[in-house]
N, CA, C and O atoms as a GROMACS GRO file, in nm:
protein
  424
    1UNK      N    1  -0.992  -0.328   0.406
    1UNK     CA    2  -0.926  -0.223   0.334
    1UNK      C    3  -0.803  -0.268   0.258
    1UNK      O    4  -0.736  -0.186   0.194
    2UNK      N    5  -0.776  -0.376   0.261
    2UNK     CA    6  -0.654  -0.467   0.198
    2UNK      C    7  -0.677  -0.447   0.080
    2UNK      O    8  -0.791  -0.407   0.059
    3UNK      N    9  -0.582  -0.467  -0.047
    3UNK     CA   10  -0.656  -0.453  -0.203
    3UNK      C   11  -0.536  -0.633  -0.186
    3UNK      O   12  -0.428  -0.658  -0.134
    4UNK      N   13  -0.663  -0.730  -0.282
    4UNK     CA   14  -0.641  -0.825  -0.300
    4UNK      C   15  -0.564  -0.871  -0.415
    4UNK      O   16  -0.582  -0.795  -0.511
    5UNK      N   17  -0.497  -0.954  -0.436
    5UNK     CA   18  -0.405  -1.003  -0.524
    5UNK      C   19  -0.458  -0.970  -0.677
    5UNK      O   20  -0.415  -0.907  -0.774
    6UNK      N   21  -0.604  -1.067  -0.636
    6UNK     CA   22  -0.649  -1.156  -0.822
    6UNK      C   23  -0.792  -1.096  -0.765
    6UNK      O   24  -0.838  -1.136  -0.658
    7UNK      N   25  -0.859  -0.997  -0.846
    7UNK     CA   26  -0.986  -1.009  -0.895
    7UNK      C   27  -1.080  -1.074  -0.994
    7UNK      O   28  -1.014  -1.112  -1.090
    8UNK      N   29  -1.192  -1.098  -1.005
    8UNK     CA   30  -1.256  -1.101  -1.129
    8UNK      C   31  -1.275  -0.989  -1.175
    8UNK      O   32  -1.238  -0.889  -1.114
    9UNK      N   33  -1.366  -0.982  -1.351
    9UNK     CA   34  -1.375  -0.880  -1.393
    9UNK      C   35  -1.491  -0.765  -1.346
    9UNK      O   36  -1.507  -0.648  -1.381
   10UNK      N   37  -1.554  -0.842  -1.264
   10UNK     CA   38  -1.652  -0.755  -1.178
   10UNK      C   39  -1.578  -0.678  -1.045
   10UNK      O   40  -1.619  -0.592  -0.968
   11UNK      N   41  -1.460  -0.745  -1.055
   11UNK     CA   42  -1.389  -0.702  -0.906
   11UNK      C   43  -1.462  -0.777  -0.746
   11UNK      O   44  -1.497  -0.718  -0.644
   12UNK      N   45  -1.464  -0.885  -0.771
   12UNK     CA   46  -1.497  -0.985  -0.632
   12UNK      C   47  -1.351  -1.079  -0.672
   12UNK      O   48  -1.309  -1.127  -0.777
   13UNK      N   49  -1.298  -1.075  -0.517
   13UNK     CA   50  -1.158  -1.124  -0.523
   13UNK      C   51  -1.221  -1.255  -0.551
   13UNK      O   52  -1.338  -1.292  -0.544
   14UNK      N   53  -1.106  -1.316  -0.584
   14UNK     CA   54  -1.031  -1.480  -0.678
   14UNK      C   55  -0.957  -1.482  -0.570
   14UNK      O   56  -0.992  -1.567  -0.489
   15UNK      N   57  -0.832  -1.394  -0.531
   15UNK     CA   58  -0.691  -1.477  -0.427
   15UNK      C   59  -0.750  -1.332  -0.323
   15UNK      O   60  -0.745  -1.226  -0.385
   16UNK      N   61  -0.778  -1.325  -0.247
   16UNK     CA   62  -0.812  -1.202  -0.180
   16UNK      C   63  -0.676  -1.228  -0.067
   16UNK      O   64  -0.698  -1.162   0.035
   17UNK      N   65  -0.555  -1.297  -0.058
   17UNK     CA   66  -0.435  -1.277  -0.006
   17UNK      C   67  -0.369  -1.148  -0.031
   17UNK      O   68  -0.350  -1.133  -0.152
   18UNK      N   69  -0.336  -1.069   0.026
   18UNK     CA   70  -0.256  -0.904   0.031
   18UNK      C   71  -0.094  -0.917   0.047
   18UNK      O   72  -0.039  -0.948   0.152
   19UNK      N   73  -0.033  -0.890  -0.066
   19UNK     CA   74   0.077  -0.926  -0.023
   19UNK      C   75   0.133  -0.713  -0.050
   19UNK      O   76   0.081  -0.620  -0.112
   20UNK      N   77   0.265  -0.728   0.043
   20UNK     CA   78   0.277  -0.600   0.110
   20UNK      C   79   0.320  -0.478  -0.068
   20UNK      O   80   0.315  -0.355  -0.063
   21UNK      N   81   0.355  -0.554  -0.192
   21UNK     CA   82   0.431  -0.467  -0.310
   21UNK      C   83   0.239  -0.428  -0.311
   21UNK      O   84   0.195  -0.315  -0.293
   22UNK      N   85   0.156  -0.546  -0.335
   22UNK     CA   86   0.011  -0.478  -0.364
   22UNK      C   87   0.003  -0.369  -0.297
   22UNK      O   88   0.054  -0.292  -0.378
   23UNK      N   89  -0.028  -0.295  -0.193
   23UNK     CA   90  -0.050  -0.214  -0.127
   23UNK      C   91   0.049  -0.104  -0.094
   23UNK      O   92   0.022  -0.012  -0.017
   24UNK      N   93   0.170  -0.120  -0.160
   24UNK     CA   94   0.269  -0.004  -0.222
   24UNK      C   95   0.218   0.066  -0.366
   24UNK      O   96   0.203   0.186  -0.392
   25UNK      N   97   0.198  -0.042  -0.446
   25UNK     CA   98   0.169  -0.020  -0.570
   25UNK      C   99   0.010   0.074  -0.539
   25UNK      O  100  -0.002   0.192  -0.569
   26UNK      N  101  -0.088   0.001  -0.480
   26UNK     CA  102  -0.206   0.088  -0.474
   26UNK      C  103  -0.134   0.249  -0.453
   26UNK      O  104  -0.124   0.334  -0.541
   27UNK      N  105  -0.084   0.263  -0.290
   27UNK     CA  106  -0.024   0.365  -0.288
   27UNK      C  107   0.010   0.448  -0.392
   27UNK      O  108  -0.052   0.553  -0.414
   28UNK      N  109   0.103   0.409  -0.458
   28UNK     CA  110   0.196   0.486  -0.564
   28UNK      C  111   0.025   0.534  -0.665
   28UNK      O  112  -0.006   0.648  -0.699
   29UNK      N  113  -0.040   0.429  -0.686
   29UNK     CA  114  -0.122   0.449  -0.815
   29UNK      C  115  -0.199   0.613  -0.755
   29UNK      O  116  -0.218   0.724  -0.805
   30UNK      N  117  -0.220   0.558  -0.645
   30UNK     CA  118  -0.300   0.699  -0.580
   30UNK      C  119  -0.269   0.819  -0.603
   30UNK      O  120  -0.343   0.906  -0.648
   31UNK      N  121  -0.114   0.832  -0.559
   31UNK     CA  122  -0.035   0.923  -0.532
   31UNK      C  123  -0.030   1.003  -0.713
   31UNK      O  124  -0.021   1.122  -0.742
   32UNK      N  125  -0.039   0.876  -0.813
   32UNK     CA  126   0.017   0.961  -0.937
   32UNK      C  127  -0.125   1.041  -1.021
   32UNK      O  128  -0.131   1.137  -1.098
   33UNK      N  129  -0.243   0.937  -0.954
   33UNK     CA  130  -0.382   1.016  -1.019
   33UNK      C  131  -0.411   1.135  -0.962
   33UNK      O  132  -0.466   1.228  -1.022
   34UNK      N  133  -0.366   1.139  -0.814
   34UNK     CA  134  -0.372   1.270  -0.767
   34UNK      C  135  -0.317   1.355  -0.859
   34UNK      O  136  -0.389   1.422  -0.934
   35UNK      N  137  -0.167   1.360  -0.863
   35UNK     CA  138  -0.084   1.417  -0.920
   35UNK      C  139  -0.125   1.466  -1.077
   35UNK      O  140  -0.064   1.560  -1.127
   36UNK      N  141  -0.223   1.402  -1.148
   36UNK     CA  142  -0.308   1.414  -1.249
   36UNK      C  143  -0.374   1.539  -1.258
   36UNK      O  144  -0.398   1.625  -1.343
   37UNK      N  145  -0.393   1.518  -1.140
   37UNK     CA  146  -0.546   1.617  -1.144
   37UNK      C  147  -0.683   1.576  -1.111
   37UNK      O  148  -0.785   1.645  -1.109
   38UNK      N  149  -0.660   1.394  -1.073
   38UNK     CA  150  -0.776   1.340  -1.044
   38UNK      C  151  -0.856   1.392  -0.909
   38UNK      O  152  -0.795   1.406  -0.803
   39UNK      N  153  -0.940   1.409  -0.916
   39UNK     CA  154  -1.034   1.442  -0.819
   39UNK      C  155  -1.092   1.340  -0.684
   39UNK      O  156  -1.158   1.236  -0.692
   40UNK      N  157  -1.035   1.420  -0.544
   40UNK     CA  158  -1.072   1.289  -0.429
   40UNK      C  159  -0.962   1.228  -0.414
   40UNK      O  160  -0.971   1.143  -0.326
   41UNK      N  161  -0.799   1.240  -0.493
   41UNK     CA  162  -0.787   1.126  -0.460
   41UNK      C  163  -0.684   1.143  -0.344
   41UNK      O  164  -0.620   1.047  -0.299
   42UNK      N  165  -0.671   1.268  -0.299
   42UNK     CA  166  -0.599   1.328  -0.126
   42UNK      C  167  -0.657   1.223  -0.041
   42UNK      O  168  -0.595   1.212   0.065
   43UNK      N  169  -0.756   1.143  -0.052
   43UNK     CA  170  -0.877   1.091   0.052
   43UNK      C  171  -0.813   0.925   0.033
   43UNK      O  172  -0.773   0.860   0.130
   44UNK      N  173  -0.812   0.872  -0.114
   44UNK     CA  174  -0.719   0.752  -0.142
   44UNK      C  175  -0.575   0.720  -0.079
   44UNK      O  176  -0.529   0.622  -0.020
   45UNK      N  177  -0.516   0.864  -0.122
   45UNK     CA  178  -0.383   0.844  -0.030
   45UNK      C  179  -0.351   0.864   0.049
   45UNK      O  180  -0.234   0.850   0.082
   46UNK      N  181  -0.433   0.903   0.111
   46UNK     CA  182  -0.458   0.860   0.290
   46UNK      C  183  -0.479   0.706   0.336
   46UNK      O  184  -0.412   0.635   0.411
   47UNK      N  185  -0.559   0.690   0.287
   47UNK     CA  186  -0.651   0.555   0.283
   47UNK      C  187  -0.535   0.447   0.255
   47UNK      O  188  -0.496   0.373   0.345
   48UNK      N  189  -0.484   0.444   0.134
   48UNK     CA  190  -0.356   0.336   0.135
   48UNK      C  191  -0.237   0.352   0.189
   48UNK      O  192  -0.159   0.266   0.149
   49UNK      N  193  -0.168   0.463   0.298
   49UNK     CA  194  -0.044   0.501   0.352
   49UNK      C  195  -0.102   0.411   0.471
   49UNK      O  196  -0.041   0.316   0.520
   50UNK      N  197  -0.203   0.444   0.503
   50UNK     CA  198  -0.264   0.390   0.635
   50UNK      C  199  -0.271   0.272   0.695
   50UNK      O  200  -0.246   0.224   0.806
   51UNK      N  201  -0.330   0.220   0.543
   51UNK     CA  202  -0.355   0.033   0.536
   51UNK      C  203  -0.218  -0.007   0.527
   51UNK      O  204  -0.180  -0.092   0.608
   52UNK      N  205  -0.129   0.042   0.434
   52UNK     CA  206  -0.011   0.007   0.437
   52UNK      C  207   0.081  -0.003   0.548
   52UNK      O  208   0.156  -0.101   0.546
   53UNK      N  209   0.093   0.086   0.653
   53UNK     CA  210   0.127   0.097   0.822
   53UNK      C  211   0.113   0.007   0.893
   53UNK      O  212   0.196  -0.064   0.951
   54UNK      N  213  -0.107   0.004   0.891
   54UNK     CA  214  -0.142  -0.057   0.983
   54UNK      C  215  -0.147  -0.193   0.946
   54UNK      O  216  -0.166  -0.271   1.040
   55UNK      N  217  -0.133  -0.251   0.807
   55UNK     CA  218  -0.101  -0.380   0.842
   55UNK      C  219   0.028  -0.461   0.759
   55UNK      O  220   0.037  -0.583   0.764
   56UNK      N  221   0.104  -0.395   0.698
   56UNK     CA  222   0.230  -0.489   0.690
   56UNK      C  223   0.326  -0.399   0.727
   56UNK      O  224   0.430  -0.443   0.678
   57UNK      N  225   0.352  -0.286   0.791
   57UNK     CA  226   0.445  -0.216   0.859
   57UNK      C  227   0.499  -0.198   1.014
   57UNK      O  228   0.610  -0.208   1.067
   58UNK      N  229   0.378  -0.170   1.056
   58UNK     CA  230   0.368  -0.144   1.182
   58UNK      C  231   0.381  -0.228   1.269
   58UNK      O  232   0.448  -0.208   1.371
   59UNK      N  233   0.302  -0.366   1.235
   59UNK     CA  234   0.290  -0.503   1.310
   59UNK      C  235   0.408  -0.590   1.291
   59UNK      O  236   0.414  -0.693   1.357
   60UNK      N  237   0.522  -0.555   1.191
   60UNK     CA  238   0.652  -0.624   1.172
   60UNK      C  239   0.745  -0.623   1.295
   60UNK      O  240   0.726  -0.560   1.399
   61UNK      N  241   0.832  -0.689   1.272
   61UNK     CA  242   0.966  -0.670   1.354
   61UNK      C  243   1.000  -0.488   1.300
   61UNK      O  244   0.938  -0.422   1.217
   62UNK      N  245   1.089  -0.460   1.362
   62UNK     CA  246   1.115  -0.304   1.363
   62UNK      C  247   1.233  -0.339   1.246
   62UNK      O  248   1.320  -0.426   1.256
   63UNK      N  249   1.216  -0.264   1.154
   63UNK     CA  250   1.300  -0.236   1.062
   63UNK      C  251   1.232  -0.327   0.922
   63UNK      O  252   1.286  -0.325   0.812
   64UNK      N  253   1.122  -0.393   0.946
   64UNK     CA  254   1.072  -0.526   0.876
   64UNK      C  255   0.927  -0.499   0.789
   64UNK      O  256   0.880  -0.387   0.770
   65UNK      N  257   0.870  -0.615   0.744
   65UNK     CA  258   0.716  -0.570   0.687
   65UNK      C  259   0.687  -0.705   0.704
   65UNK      O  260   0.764  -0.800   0.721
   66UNK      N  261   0.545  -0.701   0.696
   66UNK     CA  262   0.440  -0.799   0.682
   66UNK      C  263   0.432  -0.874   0.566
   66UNK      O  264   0.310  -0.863   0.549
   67UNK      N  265   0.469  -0.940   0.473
   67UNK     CA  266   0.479  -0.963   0.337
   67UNK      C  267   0.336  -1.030   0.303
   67UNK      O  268   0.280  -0.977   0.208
   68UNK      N  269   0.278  -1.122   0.355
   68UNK     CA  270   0.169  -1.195   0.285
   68UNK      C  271   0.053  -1.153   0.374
   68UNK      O  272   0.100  -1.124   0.484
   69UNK      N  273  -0.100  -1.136   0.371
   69UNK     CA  274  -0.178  -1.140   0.466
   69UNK      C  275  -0.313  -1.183   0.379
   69UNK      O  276  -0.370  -1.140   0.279
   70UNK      N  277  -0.333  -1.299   0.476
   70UNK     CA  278  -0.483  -1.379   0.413
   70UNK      C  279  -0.605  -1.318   0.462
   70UNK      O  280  -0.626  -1.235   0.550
   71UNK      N  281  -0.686  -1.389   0.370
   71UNK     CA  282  -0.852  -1.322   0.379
   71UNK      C  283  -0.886  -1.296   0.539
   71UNK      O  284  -0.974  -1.212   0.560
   72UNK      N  285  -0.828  -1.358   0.648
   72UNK     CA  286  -0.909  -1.362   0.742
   72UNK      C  287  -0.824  -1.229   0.851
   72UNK      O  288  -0.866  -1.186   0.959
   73UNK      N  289  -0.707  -1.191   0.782
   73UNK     CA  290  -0.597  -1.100   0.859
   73UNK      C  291  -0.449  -1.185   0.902
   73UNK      O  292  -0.346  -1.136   0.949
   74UNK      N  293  -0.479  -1.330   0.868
   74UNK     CA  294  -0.291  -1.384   0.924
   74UNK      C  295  -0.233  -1.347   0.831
   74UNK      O  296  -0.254  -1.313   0.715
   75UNK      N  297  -0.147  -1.358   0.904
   75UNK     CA  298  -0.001  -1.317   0.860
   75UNK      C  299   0.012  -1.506   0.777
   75UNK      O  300   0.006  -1.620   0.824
   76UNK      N  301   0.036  -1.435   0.611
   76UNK     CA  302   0.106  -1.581   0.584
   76UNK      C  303   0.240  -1.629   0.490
   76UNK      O  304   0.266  -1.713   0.404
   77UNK      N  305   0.313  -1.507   0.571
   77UNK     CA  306   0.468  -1.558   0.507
   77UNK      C  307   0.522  -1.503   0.647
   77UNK      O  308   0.449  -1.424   0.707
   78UNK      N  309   0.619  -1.531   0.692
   78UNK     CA  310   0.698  -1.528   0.805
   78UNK      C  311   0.856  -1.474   0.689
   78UNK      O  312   0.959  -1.447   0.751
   79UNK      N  313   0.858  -1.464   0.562
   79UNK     CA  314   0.996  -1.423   0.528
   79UNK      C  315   0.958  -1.242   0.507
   79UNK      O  316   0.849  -1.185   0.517
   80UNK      N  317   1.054  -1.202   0.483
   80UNK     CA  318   1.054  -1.052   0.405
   80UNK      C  319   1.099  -1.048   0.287
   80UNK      O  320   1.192  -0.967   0.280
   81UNK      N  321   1.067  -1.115   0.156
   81UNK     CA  322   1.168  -1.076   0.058
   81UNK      C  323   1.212  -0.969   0.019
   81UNK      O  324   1.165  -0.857   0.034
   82UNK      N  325   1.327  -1.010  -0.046
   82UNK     CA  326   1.407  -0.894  -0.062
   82UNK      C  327   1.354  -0.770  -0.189
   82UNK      O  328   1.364  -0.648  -0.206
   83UNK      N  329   1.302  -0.872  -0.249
   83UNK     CA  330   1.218  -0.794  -0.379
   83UNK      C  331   1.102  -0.704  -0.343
   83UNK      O  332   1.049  -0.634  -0.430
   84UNK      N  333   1.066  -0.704  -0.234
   84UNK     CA  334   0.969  -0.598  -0.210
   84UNK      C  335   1.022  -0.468  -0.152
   84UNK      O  336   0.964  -0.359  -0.153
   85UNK      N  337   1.174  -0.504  -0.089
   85UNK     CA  338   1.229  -0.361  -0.053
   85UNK      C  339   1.184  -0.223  -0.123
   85UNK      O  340   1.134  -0.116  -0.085
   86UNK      N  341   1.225  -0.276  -0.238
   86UNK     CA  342   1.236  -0.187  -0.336
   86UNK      C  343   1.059  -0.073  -0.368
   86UNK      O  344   1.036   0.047  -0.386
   87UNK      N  345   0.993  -0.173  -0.362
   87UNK     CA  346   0.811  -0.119  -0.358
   87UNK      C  347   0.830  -0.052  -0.190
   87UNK      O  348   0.749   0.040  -0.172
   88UNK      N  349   0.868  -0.064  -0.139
   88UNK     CA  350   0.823  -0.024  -0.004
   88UNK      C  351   0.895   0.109  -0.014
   88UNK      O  352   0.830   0.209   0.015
   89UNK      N  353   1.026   0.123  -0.054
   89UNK     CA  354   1.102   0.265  -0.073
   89UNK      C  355   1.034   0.360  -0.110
   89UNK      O  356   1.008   0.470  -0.061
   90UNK      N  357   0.985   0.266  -0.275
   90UNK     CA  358   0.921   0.413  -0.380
   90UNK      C  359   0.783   0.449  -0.342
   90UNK      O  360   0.712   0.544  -0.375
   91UNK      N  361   0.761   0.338  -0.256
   91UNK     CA  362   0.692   0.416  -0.204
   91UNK      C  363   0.589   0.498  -0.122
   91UNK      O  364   0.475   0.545  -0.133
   92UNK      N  365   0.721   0.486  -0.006
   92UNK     CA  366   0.753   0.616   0.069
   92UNK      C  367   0.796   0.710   0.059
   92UNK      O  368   0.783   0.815   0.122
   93UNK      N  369   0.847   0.683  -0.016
   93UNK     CA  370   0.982   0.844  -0.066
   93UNK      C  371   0.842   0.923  -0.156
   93UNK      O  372   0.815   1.042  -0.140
   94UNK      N  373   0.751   0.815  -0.268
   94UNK     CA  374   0.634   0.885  -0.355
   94UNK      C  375   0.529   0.990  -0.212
   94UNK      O  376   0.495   1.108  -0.210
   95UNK      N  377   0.507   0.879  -0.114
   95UNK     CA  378   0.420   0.915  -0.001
   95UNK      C  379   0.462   1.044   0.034
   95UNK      O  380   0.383   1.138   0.027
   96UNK      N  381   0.597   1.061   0.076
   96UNK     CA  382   0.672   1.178   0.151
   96UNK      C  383   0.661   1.311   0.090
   96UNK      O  384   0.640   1.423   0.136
   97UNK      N  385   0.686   1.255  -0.052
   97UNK     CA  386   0.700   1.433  -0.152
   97UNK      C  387   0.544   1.458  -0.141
   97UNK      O  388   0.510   1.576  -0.140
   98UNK      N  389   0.469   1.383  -0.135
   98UNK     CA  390   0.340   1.418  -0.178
   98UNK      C  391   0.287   1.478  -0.079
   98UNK      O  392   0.198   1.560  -0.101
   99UNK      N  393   0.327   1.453   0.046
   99UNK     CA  394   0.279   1.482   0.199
   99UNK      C  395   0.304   1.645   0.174
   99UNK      O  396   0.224   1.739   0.165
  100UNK      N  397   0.492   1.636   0.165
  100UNK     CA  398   0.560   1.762   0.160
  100UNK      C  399   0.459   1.848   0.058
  100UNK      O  400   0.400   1.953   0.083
  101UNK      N  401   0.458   1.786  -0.038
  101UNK     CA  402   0.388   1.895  -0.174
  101UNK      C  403   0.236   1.953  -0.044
  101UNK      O  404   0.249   2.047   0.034
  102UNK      N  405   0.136   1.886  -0.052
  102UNK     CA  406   0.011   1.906   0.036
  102UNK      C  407   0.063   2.009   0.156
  102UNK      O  408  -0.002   2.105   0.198
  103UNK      N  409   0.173   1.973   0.194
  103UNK     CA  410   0.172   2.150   0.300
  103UNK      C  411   0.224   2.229   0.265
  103UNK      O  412   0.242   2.324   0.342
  104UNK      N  413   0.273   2.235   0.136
  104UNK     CA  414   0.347   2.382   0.112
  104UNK      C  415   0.242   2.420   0.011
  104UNK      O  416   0.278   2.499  -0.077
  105UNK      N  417   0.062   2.356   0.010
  105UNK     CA  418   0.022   2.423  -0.006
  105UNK      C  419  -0.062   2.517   0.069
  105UNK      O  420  -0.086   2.628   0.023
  106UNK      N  421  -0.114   2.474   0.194
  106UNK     CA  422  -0.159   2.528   0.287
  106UNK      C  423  -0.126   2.636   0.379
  106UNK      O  424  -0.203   2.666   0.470
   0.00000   0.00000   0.00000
């Protein structure tokens, strides 16, 4: 469920390494087609909050993320850069309103 670095144009990964801004960015992309009007895609942004948790969030040091993860599931950066802070904020904060929006419609 990882989305990989480098595809081809058929979409069969080239670098199938996951690094943690990829899987913010999926996030966010989800979050804004929803926001479109695209259809299904409540089911996407589920799907990438999740992957995003369960594998460069959750499995970190507490307060930390997973930054690199190879084809097979290692872990392959041991740093956190600092440049991904910033993807990880927007988005959560994108995740959060969207959550919020979804029950104040129900």
């Amino acid at each position: 469920g990882l989305v990989c670095l480098e595809t081809d144009a058929p979409g069969l990964p080239v670098n199938a390494t996951s690094r943690a801004w990829v899987q913010c960015e999926c996030l966010r992309a989800a979050i804004a087609l929803s926001s479109l009007g695209a259809a299904g895609f409540e089911i996407e942004i589920d799907k990438a909050a999740d992957t995003l948790f369960r594998a460069h969030i959750d499995p970190a040091p507490r307060g930390g993320w997973i930054d690199g993860i190879g084809p097979a599931g290692e872990t392959q950066c041991r740093e956190m850069p600092a440049s991904i802070f910033s993807h990880l904020v927007g988005a959560l904060i994108a995740w959060l309103e969207q959550t919020r929006e979804f029950g104040s419609r129900a």
